[in-house]
Biopython code that builds the backbone (N, CA, C, O; Angstrom):
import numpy as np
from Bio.PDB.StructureBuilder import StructureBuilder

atoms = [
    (1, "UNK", "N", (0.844, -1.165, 0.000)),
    (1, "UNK", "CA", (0.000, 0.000, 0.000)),
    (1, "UNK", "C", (0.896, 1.236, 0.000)),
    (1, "UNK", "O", (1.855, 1.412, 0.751)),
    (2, "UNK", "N", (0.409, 2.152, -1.037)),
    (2, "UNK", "CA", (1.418, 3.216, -0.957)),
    (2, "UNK", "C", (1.339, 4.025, 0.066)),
    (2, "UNK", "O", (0.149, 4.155, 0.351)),
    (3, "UNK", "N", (2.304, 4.902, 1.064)),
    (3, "UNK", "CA", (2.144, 6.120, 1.616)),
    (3, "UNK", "C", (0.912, 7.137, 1.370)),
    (3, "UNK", "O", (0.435, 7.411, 0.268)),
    (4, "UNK", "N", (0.563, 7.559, 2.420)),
    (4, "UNK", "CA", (-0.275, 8.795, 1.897)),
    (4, "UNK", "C", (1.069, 9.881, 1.768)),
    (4, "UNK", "O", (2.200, 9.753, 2.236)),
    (5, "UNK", "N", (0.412, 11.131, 0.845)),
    (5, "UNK", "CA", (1.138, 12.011, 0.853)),
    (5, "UNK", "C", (0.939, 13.355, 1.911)),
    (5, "UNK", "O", (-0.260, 13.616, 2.009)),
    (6, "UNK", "N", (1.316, 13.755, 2.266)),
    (6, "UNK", "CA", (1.679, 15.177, 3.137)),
    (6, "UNK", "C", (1.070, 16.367, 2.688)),
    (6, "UNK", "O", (1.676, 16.881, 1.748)),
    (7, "UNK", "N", (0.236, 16.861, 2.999)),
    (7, "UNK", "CA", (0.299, 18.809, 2.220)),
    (7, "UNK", "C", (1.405, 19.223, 3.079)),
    (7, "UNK", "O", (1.457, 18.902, 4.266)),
    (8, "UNK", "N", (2.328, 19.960, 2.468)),
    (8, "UNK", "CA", (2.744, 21.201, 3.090)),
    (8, "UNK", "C", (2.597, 22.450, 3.479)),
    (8, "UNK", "O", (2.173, 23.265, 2.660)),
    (9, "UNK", "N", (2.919, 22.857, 4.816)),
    (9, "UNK", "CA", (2.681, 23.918, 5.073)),
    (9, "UNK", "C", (1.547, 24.987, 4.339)),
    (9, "UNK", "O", (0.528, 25.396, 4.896)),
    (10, "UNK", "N", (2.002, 25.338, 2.914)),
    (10, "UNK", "CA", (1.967, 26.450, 1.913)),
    (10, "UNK", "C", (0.549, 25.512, 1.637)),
    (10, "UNK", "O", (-0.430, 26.258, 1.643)),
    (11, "UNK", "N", (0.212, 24.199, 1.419)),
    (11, "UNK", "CA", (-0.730, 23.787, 0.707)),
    (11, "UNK", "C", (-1.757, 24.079, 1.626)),
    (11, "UNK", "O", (-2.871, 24.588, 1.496)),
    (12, "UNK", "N", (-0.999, 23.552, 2.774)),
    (12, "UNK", "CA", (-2.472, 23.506, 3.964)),
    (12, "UNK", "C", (-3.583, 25.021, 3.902)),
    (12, "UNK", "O", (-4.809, 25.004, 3.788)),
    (13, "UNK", "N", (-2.598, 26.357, 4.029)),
    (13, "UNK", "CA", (-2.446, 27.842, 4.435)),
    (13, "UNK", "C", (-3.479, 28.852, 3.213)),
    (13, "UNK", "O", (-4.140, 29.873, 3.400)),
    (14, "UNK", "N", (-3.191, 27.851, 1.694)),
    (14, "UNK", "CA", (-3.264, 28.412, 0.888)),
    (14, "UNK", "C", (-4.857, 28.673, 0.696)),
    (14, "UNK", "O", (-5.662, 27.744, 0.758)),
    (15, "UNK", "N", (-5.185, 29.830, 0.491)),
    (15, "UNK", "CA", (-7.022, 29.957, 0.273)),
    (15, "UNK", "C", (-7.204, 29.978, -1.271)),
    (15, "UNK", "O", (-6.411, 30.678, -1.901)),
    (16, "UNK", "N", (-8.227, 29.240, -2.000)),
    (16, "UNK", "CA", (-8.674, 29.324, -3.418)),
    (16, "UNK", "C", (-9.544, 30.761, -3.226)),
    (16, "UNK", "O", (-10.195, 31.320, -2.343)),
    (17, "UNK", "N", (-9.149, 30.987, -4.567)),
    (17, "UNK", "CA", (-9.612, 32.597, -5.168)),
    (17, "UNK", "C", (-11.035, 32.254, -5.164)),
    (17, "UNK", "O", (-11.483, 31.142, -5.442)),
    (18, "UNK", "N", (-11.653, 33.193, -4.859)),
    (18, "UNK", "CA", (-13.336, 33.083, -4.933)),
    (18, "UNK", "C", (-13.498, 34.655, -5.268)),
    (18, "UNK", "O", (-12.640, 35.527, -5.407)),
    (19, "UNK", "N", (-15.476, 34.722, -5.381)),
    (19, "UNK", "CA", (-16.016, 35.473, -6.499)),
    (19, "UNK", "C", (-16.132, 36.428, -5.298)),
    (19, "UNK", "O", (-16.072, 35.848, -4.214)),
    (20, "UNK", "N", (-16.313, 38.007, -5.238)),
    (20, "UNK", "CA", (-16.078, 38.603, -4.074)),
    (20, "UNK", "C", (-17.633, 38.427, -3.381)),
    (20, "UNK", "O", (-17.673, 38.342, -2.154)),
    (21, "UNK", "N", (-18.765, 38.376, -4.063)),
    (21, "UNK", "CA", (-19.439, 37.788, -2.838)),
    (21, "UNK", "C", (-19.828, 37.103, -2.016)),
    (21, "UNK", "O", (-20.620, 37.385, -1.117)),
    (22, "UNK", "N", (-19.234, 35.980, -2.268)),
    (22, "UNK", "CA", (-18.990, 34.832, -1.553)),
    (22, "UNK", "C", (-17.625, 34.991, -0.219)),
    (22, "UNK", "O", (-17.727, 34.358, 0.832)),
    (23, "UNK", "N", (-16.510, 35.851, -0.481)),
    (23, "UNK", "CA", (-15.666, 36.120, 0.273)),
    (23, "UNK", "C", (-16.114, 35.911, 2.056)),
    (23, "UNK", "O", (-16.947, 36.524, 2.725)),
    (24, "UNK", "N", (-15.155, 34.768, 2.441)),
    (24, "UNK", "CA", (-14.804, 34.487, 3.851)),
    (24, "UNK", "C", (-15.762, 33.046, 3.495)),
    (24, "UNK", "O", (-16.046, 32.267, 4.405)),
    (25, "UNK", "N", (-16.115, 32.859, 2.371)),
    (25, "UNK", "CA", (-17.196, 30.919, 2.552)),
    (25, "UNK", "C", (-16.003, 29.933, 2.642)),
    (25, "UNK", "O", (-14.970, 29.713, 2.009)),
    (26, "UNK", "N", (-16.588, 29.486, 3.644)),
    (26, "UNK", "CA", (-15.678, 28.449, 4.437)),
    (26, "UNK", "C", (-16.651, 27.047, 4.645)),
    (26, "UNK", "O", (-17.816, 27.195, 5.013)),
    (27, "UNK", "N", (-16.160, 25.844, 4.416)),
    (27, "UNK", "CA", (-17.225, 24.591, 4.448)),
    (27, "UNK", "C", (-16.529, 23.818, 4.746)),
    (27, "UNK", "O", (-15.368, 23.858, 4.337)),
    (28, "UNK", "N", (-16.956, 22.852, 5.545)),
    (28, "UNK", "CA", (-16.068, 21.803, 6.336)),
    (28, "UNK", "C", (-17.167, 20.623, 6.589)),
    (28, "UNK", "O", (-18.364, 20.830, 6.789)),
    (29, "UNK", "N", (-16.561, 19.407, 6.545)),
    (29, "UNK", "CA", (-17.448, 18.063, 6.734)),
    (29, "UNK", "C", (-16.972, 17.731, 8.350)),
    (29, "UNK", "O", (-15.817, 17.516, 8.718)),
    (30, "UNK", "N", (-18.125, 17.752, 9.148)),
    (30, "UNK", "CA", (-17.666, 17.375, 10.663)),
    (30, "UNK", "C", (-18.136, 15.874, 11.106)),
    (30, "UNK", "O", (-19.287, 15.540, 10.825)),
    (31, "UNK", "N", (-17.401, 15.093, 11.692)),
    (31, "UNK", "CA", (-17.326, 13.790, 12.332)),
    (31, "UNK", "C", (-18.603, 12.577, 11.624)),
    (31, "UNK", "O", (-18.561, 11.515, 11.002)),
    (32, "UNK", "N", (-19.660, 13.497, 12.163)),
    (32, "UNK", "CA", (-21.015, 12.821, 11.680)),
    (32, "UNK", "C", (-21.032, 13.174, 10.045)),
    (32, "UNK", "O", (-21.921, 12.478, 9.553)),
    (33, "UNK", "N", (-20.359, 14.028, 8.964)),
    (33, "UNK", "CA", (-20.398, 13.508, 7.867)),
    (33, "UNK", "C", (-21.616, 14.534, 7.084)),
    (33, "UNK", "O", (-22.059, 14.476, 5.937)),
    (34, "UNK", "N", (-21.982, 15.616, 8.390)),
    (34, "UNK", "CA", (-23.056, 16.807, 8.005)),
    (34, "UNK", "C", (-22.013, 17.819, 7.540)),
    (34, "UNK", "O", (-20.816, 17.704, 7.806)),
    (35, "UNK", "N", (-22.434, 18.617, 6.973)),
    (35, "UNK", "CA", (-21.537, 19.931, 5.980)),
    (35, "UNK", "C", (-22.016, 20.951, 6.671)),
    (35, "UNK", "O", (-23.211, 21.201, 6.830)),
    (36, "UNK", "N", (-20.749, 21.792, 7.256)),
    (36, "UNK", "CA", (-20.877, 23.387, 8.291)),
    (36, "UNK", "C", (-20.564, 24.085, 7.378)),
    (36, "UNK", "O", (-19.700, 23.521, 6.707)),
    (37, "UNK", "N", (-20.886, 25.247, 6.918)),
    (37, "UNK", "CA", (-20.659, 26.039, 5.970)),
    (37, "UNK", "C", (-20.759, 27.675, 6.902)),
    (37, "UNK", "O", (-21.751, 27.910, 7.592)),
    (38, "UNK", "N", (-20.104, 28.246, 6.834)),
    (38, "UNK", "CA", (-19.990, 29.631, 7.398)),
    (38, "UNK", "C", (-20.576, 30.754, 6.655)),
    (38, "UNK", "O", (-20.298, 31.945, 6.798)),
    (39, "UNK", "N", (-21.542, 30.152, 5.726)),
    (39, "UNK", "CA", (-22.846, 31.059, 4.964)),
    (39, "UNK", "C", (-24.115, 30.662, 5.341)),
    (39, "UNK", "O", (-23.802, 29.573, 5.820)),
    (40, "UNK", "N", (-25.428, 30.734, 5.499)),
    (40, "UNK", "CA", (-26.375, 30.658, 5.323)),
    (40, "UNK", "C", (-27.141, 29.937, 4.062)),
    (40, "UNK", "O", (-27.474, 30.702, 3.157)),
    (41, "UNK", "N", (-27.365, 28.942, 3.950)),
    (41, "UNK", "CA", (-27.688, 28.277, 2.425)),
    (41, "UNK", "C", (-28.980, 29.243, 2.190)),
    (41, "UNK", "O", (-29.866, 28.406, 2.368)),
    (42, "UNK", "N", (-29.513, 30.192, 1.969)),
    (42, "UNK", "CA", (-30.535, 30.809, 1.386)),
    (42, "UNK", "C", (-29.392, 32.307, 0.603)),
    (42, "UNK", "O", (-29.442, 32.531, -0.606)),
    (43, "UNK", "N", (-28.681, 32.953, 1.339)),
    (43, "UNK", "CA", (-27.231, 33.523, 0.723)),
    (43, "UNK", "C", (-26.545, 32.610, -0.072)),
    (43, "UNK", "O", (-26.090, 33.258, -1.015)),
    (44, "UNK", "N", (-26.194, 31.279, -0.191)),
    (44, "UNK", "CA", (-25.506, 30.926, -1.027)),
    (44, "UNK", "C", (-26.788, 30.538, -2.311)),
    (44, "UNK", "O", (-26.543, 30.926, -3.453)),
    (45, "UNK", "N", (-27.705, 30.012, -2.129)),
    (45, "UNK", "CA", (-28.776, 30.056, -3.603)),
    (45, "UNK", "C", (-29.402, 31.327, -3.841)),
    (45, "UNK", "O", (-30.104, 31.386, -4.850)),
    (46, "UNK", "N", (-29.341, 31.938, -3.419)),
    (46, "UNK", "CA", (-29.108, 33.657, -3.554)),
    (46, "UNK", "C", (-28.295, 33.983, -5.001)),
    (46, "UNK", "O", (-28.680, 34.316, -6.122)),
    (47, "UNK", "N", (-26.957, 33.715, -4.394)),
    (47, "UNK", "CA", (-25.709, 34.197, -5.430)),
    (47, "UNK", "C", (-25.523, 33.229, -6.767)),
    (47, "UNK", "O", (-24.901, 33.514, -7.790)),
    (48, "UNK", "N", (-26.367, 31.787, -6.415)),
    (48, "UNK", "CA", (-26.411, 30.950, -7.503)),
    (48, "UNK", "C", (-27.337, 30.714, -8.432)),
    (48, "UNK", "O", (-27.315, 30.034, -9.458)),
    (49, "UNK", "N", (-28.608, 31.737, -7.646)),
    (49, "UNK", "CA", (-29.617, 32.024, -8.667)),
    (49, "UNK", "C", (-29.265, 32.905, -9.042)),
    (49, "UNK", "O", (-29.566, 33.035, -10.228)),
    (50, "UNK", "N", (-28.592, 33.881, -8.551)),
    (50, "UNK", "CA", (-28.563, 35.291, -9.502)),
    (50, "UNK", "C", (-26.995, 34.656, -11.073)),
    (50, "UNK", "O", (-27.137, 34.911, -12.269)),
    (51, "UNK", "N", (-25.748, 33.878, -10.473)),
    (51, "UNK", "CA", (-25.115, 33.964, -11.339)),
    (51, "UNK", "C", (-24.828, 33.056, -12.206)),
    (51, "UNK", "O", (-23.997, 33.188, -13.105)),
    (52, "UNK", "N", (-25.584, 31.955, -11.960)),
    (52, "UNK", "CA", (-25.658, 30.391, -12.704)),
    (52, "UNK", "C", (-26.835, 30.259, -13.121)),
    (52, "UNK", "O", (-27.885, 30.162, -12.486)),
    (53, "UNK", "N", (-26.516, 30.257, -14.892)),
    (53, "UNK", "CA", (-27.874, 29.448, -15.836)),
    (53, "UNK", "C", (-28.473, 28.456, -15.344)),
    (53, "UNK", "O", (-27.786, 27.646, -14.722)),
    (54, "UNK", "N", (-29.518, 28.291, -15.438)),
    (54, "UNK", "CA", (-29.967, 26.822, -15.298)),
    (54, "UNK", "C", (-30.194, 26.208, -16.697)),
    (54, "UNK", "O", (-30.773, 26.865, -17.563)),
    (55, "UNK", "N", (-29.841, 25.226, -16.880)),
    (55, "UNK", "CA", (-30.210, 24.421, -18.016)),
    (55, "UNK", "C", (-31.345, 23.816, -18.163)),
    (55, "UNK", "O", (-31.660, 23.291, -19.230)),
    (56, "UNK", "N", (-32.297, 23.815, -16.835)),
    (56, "UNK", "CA", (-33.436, 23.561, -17.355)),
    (56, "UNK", "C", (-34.525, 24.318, -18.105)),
    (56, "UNK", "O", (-35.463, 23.759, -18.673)),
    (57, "UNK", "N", (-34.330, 25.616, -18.062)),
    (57, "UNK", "CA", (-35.020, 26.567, -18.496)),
    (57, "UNK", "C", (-34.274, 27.225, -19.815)),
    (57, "UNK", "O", (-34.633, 28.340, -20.191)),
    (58, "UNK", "N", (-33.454, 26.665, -20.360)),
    (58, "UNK", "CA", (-32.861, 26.920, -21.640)),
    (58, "UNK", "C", (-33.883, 26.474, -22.740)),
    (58, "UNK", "O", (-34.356, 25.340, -22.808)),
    (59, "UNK", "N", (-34.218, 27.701, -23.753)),
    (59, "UNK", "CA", (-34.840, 27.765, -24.577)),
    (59, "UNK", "C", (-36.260, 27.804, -24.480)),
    (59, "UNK", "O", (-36.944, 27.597, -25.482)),
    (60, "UNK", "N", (-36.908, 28.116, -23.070)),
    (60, "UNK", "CA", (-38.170, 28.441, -22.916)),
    (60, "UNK", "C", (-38.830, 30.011, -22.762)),
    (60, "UNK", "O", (-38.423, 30.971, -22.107)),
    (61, "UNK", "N", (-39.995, 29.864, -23.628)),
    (61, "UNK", "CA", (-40.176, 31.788, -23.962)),
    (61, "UNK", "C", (-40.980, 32.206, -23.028)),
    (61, "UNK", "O", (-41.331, 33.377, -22.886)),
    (62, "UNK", "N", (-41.552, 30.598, -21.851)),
    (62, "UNK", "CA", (-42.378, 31.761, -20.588)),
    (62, "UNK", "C", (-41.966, 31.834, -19.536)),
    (62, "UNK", "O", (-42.608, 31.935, -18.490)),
    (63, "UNK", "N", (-40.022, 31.762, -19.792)),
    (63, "UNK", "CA", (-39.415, 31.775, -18.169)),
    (63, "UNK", "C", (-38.491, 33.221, -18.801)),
    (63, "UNK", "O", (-38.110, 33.364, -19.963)),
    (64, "UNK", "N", (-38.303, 34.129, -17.715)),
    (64, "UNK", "CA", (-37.708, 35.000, -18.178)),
    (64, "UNK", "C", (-35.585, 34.952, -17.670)),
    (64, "UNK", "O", (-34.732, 35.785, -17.366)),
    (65, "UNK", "N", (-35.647, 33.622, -17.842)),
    (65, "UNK", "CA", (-34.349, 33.215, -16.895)),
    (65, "UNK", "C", (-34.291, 32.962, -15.485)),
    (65, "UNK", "O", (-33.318, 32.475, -14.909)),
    (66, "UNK", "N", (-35.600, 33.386, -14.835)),
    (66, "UNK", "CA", (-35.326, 33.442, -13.624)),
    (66, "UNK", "C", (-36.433, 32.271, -12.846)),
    (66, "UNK", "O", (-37.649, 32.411, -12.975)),
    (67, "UNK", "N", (-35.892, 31.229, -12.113)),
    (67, "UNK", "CA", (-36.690, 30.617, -11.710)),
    (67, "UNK", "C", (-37.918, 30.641, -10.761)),
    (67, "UNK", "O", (-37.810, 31.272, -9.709)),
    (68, "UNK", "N", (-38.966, 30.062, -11.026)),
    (68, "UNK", "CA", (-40.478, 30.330, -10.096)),
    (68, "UNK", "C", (-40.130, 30.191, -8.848)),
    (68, "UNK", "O", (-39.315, 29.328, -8.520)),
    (69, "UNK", "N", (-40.906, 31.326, -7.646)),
    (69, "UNK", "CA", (-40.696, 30.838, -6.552)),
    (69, "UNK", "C", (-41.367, 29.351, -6.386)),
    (69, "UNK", "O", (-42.365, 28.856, -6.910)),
    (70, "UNK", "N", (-40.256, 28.754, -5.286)),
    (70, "UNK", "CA", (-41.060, 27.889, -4.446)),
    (70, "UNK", "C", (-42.231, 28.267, -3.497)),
    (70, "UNK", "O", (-42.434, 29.271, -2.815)),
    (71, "UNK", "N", (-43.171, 26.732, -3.752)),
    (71, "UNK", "CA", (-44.819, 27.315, -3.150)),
    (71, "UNK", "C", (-44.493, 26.659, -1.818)),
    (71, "UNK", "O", (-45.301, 26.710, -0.891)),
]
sb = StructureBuilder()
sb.init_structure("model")
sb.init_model(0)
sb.init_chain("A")
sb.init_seg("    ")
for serial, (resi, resn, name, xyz) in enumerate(atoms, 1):
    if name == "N":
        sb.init_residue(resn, " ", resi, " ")
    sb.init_atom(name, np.array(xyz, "f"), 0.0, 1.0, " ", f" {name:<3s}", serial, name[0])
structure = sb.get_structure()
C-alpha cells in the first residue's frame, strides 16, 4: 500500500480565489459527515440564482431566466 502524501505547510495555508461575494465561505465536513458552511444556504442560492444558468429553463419563452418561486 502506498504512503499517503503530506500537504505542506503552503498547501495547507493556501485559500482558493473566490467570487467577491462569496468572500470568507468556508465549508467543512464534521465527524457525523453533516456539511458546516460559514454562509447561510438561502445567501448561497441567492448568489447561484442570480449567477448560474440553469439548463433547465434553456430555450423556454415563458421563463424570463429566472426561476419560479417555491410554493
Amino acid at each position: 500500500m502506498p504512503a499517503k502524501k503530506k500537504k505542506t505547510d503552503k498547501e495547507q495555508e493556501a485559500t482558493p480565489r473566490v467570487h467577491p461575494d462569496l468572500e470568507g465561505f468556508n465549508i467543512t465536513i464534521n465527524s457525523f459527515g453533516e456539511l458546516q458552511s460559514s454562509f447561510d444556504i438561502e445567501k448561497i442560492n441567492r448568489f447561484l440564482n442570480k449567477n448560474v444558468k440553469d439548463k433547465k429553463f434553456k430555450g423556454r419563452e415563458d421563463i424570463d431566466g429566472v426561476p419560479p418561486e417555491s410554493k
